[in-house]
PDB file of N, CA, C and O in Angstrom, chain B, residues numbered from 101:
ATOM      1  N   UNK B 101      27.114  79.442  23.448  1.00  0.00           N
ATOM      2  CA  UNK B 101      27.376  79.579  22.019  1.00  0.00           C
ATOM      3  C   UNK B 101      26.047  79.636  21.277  1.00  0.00           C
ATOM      4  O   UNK B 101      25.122  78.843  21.449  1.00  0.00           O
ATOM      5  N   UNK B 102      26.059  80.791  20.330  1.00  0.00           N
ATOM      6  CA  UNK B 102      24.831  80.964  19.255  1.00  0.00           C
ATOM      7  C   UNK B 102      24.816  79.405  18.670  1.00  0.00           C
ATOM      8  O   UNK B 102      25.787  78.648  18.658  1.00  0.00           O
ATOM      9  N   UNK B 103      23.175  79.047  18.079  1.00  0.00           N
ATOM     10  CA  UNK B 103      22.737  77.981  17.627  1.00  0.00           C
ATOM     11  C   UNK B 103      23.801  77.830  16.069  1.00  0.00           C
ATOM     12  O   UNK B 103      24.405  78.791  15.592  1.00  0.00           O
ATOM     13  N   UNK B 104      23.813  77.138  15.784  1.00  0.00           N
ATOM     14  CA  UNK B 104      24.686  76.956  14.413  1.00  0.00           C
ATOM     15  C   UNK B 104      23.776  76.523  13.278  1.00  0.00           C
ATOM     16  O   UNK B 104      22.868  75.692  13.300  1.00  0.00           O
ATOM     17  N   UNK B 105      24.274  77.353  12.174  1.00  0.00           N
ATOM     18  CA  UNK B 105      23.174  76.983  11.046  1.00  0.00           C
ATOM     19  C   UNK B 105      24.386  76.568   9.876  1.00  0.00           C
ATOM     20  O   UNK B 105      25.477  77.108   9.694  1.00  0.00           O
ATOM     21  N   UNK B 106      23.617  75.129   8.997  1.00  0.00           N
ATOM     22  CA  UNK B 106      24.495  74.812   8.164  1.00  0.00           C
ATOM     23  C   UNK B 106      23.974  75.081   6.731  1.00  0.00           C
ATOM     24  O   UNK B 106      22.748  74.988   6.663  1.00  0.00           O
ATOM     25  N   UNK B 107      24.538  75.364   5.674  1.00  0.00           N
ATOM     26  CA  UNK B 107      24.338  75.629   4.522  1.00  0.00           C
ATOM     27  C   UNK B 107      24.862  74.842   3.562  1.00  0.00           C
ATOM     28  O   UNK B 107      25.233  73.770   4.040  1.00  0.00           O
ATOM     29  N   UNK B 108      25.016  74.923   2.586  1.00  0.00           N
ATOM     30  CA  UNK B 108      25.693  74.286   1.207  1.00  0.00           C
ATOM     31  C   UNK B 108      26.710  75.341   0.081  1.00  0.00           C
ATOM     32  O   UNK B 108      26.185  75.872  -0.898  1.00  0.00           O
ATOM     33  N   UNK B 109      28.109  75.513   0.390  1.00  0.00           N
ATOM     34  CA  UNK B 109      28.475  76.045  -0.508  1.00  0.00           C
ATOM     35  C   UNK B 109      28.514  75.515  -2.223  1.00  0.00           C
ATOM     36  O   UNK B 109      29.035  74.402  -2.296  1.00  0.00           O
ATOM     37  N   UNK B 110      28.109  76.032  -3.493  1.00  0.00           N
ATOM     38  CA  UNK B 110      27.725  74.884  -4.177  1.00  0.00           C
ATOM     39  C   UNK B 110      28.940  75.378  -5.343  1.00  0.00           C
ATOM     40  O   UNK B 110      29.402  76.497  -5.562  1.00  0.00           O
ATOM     41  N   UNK B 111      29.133  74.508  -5.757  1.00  0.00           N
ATOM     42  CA  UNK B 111      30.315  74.743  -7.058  1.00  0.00           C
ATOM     43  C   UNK B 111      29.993  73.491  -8.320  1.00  0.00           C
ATOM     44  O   UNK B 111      29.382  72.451  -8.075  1.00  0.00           O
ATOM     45  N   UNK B 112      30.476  73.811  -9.502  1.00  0.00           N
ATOM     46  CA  UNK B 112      30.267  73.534 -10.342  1.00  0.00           C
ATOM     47  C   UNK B 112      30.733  71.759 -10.387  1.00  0.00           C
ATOM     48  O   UNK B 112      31.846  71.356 -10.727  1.00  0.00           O
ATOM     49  N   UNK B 113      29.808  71.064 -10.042  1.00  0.00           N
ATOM     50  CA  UNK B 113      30.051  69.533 -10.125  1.00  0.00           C
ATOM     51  C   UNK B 113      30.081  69.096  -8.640  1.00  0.00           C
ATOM     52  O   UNK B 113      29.616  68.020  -8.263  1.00  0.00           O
ATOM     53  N   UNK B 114      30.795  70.214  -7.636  1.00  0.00           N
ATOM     54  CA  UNK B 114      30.988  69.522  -6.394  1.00  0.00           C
ATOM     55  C   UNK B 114      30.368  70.833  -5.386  1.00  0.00           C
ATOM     56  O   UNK B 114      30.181  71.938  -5.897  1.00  0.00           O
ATOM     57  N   UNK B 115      30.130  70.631  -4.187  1.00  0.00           N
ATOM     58  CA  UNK B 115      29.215  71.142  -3.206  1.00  0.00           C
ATOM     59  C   UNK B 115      30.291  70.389  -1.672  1.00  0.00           C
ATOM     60  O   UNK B 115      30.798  69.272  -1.566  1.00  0.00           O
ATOM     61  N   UNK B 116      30.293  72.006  -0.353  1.00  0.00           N
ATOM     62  CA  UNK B 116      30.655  71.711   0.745  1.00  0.00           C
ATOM     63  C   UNK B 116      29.889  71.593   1.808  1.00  0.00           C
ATOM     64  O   UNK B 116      29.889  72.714   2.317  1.00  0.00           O
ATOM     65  N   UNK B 117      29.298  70.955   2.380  1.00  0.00           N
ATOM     66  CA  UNK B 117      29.018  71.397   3.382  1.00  0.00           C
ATOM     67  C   UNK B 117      29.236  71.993   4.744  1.00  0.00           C
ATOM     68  O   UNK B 117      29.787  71.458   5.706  1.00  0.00           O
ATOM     69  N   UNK B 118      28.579  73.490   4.640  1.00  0.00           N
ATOM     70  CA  UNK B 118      29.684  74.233   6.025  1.00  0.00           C
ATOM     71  C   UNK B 118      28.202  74.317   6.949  1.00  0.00           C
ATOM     72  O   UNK B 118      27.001  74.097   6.793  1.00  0.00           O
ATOM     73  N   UNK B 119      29.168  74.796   8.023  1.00  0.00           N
ATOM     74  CA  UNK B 119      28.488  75.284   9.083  1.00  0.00           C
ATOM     75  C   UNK B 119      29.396  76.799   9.724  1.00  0.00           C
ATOM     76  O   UNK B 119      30.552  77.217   9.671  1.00  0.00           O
ATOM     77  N   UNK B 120      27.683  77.395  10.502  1.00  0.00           N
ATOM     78  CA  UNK B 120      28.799  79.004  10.730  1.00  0.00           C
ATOM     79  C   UNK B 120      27.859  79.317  12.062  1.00  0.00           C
ATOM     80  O   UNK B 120      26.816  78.667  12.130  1.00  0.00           O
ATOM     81  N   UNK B 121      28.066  80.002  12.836  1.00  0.00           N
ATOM     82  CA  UNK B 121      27.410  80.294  14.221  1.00  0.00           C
ATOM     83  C   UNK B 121      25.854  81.268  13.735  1.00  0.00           C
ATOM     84  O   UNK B 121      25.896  82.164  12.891  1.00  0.00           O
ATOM     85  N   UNK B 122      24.688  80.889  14.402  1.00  0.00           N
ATOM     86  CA  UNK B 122      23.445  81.700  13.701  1.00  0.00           C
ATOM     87  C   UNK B 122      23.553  82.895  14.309  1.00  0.00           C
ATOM     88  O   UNK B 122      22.516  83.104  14.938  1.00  0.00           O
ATOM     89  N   UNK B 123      24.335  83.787  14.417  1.00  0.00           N
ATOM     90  CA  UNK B 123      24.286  84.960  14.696  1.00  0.00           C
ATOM     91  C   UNK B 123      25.685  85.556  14.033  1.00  0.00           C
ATOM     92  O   UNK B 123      26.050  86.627  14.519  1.00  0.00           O
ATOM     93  N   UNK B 124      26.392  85.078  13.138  1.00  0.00           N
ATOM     94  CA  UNK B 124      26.900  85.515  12.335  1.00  0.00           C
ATOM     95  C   UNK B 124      26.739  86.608  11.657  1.00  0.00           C
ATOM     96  O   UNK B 124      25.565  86.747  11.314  1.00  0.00           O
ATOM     97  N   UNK B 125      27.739  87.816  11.169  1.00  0.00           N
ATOM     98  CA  UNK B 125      27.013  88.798  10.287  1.00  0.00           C
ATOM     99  C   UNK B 125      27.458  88.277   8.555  1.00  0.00           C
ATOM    100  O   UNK B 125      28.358  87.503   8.229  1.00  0.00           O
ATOM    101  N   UNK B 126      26.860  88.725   8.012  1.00  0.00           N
ATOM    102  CA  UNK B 126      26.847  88.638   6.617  1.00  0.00           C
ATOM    103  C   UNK B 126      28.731  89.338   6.043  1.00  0.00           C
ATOM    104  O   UNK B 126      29.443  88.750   5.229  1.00  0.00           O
ATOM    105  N   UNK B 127      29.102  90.650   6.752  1.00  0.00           N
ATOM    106  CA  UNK B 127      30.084  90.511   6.577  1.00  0.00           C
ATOM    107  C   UNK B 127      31.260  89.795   6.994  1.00  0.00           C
ATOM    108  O   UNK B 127      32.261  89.690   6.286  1.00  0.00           O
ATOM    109  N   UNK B 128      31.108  89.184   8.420  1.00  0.00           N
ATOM    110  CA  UNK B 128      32.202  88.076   9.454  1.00  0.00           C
ATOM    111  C   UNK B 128      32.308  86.823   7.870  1.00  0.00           C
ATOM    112  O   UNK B 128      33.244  86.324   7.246  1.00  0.00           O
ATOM    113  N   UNK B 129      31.094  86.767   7.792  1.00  0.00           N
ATOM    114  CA  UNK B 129      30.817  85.280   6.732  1.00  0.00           C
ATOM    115  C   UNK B 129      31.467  85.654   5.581  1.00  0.00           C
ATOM    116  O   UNK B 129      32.581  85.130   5.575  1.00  0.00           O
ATOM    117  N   UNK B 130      31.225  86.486   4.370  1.00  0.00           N
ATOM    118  CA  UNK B 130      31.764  86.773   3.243  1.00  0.00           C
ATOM    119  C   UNK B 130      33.680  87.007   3.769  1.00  0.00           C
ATOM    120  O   UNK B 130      34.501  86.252   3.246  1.00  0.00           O
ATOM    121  N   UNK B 131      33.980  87.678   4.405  1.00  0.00           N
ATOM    122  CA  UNK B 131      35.688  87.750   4.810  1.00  0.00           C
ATOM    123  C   UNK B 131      36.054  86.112   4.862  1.00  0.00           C
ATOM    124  O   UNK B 131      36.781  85.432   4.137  1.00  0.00           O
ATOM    125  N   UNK B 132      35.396  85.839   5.804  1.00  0.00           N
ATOM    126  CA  UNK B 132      35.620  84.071   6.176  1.00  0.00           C
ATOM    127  C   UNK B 132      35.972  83.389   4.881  1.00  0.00           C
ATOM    128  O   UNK B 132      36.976  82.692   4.733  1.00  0.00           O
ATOM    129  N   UNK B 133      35.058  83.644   3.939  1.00  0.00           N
ATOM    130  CA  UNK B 133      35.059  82.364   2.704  1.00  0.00           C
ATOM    131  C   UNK B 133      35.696  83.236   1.830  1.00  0.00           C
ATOM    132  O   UNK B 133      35.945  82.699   0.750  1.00  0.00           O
ATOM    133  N   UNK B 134      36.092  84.545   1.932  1.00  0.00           N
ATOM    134  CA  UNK B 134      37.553  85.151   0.899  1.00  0.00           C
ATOM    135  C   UNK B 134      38.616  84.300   1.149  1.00  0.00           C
ATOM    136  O   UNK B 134      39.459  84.076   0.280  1.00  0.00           O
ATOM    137  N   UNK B 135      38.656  83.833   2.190  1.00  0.00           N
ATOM    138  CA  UNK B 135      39.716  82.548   2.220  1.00  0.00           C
ATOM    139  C   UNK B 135      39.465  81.286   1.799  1.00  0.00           C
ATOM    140  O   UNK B 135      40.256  80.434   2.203  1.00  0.00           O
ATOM    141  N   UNK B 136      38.475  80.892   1.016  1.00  0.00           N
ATOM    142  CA  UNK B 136      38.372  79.578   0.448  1.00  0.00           C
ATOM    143  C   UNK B 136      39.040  80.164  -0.965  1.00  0.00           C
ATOM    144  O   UNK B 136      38.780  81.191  -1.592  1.00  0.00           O
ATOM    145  N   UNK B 137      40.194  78.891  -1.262  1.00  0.00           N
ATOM    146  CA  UNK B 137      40.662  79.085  -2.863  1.00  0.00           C
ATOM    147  C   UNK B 137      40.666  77.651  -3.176  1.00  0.00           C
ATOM    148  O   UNK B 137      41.527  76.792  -2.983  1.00  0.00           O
ATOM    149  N   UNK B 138      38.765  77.565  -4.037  1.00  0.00           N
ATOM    150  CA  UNK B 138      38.821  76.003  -4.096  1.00  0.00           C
ATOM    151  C   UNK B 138      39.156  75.613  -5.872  1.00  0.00           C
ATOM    152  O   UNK B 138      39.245  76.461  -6.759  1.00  0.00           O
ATOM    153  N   UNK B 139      39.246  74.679  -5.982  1.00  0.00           N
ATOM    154  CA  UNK B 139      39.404  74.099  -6.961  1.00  0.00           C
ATOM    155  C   UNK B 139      38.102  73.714  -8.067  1.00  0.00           C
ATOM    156  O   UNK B 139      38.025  72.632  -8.648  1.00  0.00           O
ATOM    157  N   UNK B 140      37.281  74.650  -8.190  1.00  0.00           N
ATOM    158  CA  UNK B 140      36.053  74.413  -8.589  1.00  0.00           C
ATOM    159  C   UNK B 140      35.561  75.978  -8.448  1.00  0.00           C
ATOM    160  O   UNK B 140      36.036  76.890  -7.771  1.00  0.00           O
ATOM    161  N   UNK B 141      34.542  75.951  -9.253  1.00  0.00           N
ATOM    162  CA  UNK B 141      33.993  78.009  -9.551  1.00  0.00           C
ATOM    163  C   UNK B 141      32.413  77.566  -8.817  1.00  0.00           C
ATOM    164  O   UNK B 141      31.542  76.726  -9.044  1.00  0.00           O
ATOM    165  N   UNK B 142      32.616  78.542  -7.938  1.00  0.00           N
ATOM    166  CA  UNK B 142      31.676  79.051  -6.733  1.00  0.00           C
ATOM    167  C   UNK B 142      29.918  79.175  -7.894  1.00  0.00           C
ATOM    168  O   UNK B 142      29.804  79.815  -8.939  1.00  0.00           O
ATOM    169  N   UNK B 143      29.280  78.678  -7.484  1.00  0.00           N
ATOM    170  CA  UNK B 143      28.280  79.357  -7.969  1.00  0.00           C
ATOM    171  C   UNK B 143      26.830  79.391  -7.268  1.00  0.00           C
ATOM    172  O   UNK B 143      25.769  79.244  -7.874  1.00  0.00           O
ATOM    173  N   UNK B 144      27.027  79.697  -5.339  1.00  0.00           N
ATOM    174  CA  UNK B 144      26.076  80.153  -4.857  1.00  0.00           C
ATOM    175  C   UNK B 144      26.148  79.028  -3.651  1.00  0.00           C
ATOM    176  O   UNK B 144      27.070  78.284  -3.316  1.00  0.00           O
ATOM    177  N   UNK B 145      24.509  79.234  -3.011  1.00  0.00           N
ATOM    178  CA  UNK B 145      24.340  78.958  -1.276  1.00  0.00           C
ATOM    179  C   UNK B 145      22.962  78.313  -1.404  1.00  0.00           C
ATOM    180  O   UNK B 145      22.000  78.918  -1.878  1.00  0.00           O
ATOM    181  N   UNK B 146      22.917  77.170  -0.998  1.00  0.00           N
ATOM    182  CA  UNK B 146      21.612  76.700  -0.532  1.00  0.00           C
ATOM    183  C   UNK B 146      21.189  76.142   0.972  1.00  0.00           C
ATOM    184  O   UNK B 146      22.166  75.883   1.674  1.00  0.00           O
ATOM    185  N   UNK B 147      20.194  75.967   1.438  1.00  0.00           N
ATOM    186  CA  UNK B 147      19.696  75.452   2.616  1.00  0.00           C
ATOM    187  C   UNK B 147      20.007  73.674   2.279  1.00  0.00           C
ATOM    188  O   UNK B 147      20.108  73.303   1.110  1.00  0.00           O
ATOM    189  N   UNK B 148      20.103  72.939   3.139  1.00  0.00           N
ATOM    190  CA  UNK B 148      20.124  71.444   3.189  1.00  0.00           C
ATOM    191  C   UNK B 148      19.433  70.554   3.430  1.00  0.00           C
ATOM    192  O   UNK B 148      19.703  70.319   4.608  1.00  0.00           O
ATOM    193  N   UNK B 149      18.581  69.757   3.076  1.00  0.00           N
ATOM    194  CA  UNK B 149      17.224  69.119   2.976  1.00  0.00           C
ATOM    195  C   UNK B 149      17.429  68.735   4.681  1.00  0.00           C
ATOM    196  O   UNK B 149      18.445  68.927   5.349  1.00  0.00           O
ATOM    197  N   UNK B 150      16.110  68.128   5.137  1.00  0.00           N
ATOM    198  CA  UNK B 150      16.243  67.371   6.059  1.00  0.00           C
ATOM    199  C   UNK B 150      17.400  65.952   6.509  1.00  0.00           C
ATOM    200  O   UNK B 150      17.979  65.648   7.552  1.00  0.00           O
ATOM    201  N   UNK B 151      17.362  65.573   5.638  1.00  0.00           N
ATOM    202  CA  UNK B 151      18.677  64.467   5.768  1.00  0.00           C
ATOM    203  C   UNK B 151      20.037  64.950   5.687  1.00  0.00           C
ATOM    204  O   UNK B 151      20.983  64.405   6.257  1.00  0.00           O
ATOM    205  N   UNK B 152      20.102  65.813   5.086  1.00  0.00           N
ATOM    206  CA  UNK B 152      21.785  66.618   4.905  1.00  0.00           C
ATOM    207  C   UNK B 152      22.150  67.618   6.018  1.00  0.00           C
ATOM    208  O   UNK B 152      23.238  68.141   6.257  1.00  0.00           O
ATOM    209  N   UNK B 153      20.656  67.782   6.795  1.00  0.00           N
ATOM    210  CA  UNK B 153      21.360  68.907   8.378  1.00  0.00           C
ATOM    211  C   UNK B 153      21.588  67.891   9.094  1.00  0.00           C
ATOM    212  O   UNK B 153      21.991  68.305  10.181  1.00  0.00           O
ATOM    213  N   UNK B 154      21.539  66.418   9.076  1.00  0.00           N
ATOM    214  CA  UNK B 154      21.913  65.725  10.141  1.00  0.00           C
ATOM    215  C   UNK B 154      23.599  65.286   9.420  1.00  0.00           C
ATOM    216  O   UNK B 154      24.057  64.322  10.033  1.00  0.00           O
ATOM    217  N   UNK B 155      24.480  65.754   8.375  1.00  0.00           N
ATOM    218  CA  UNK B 155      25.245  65.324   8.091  1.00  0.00           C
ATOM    219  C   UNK B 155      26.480  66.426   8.566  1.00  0.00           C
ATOM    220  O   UNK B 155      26.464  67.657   8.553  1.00  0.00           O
ATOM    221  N   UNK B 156      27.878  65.180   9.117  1.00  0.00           N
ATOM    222  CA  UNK B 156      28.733  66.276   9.404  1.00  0.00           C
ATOM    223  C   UNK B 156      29.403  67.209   8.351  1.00  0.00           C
ATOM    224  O   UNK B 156      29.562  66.848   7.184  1.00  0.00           O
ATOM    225  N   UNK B 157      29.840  68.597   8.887  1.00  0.00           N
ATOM    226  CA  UNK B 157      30.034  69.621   8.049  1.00  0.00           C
ATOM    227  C   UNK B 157      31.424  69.583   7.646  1.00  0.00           C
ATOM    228  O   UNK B 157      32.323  69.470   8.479  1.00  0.00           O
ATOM    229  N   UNK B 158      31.677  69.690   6.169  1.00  0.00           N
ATOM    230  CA  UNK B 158      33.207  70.002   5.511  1.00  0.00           C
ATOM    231  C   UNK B 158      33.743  71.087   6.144  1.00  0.00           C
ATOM    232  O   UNK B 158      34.884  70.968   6.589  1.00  0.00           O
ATOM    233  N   UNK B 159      32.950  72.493   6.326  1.00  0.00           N
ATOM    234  CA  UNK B 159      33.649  73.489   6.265  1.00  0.00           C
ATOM    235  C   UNK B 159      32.983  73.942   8.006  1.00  0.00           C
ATOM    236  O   UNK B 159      31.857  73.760   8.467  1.00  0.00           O
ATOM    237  N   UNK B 160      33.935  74.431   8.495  1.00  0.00           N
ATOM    238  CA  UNK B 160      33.134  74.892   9.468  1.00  0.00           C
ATOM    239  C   UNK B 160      33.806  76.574   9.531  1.00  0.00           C
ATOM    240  O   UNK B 160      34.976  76.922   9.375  1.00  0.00           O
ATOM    241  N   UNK B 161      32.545  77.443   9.828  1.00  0.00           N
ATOM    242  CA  UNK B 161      33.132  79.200   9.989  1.00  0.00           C
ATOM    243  C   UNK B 161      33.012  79.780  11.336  1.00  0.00           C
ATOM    244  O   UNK B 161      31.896  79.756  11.854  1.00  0.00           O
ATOM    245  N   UNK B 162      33.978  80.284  11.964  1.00  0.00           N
ATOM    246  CA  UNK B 162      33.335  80.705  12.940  1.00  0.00           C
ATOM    247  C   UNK B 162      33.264  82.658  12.550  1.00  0.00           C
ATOM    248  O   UNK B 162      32.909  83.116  11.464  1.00  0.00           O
ATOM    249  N   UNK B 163      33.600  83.293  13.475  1.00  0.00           N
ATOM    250  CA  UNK B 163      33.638  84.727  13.653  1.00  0.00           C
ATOM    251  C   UNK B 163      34.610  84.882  12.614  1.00  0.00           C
ATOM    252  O   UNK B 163      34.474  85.251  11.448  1.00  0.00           O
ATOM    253  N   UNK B 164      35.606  84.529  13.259  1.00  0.00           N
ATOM    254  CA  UNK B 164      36.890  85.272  12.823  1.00  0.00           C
ATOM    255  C   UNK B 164      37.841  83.801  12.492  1.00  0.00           C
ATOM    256  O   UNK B 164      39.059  83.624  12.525  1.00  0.00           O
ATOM    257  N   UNK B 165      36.825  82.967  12.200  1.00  0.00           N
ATOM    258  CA  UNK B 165      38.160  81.646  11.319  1.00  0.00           C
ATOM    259  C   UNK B 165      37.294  81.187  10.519  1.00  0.00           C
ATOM    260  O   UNK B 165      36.127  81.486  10.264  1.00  0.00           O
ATOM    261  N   UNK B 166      38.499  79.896   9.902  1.00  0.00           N
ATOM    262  CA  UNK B 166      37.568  79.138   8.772  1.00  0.00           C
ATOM    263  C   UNK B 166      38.609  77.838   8.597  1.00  0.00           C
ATOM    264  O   UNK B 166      39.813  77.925   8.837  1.00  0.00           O
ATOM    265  N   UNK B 167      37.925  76.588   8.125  1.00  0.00           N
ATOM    266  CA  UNK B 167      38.616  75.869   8.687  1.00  0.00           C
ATOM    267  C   UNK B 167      37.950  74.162   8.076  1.00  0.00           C
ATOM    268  O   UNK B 167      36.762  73.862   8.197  1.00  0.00           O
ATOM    269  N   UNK B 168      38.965  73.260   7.461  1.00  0.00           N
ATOM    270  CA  UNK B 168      38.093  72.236   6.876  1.00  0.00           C
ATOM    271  C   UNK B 168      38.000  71.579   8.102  1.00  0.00           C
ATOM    272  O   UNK B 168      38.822  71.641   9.017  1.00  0.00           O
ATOM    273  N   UNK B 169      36.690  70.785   8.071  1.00  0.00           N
ATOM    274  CA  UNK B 169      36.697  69.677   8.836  1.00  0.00           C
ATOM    275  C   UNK B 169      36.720  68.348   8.568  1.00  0.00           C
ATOM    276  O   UNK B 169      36.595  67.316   9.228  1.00  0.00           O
ATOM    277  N   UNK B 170      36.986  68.738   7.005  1.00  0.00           N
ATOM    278  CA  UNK B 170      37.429  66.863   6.533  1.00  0.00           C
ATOM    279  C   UNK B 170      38.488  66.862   5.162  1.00  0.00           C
ATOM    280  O   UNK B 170      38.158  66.649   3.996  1.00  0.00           O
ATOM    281  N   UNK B 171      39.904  67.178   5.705  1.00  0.00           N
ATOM    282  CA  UNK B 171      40.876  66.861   5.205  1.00  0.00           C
ATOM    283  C   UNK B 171      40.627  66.653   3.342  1.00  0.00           C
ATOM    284  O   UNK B 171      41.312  67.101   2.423  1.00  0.00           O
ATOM    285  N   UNK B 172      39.690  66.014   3.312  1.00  0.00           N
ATOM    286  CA  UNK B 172      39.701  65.677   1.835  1.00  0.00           C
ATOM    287  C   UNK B 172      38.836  66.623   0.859  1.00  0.00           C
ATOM    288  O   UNK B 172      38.436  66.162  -0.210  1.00  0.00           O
ATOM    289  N   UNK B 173      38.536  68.010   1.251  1.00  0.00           N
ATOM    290  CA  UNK B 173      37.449  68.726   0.796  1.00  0.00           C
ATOM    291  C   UNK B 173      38.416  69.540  -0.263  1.00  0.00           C
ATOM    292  O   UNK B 173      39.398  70.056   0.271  1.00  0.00           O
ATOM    293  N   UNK B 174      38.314  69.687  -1.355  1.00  0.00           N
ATOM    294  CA  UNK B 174      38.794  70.096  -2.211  1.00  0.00           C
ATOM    295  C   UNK B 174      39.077  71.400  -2.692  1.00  0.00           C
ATOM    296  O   UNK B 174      38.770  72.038  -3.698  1.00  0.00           O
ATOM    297  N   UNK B 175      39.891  71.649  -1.468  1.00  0.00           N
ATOM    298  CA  UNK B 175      40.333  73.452  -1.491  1.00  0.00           C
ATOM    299  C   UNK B 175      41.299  73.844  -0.920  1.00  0.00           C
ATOM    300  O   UNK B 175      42.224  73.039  -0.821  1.00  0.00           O
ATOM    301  N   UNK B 176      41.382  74.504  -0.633  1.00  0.00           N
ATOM    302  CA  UNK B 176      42.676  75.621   0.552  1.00  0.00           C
ATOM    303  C   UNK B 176      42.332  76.631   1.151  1.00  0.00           C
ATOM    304  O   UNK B 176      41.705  77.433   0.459  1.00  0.00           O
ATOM    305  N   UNK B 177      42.534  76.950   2.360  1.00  0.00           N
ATOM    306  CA  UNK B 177      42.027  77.427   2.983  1.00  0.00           C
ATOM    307  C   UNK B 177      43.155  78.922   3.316  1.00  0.00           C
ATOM    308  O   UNK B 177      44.149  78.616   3.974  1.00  0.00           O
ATOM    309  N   UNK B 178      43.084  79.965   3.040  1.00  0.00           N
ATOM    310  CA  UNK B 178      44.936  80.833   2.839  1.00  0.00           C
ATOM    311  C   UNK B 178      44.272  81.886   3.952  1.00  0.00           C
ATOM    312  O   UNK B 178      43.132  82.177   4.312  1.00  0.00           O
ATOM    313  N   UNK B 179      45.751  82.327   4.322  1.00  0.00           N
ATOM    314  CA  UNK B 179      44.982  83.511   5.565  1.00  0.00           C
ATOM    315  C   UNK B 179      45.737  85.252   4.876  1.00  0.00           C
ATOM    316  O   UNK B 179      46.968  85.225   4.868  1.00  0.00           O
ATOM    317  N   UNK B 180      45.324  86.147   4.533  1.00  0.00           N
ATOM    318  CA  UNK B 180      45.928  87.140   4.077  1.00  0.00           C
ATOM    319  C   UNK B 180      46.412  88.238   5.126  1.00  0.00           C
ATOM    320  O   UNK B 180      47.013  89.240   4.738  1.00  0.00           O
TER     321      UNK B 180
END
């Protein structure tokens, strides 16, 4: 399995932390998170300091899924 890189989806007051395989394409990733319908307005992607890549990930993406990994993350996840 490709190395996994984690990011920060960030929204207005609240922020997820996902993870997605490092060889991901840019389009596998954008389809993936057309299925996030969160409760909060999207407003971008950051890298995660040193202390926050050792933290486990809310969201995890793979190829062709998407998927919370902690029940309490404040969204829905819909498949079209």
């Amino acid at each position: 399995m490709a190395d996994r890189i984690k990011f920060w989806l960030n929204g207005c007051g609240i922020a997820f932390l996902a993870e997605v395989p490092g060889d991901i394409t840019l389009n596998q990733l954008l389809k993936q998170c057309d299925k996030i319908e969160p409760n909060w307005c999207a407003c971008g992607i950051k890298s995660p300091n040193k202390d926050e890549a050792n933290w486990n990930p809310e969201i995890i993406i793979g190829y062709d899924s998407i998927e919370k990994a902690d029940e309490s993350v404040e969204c829905q996840i819909v498949e079209y």
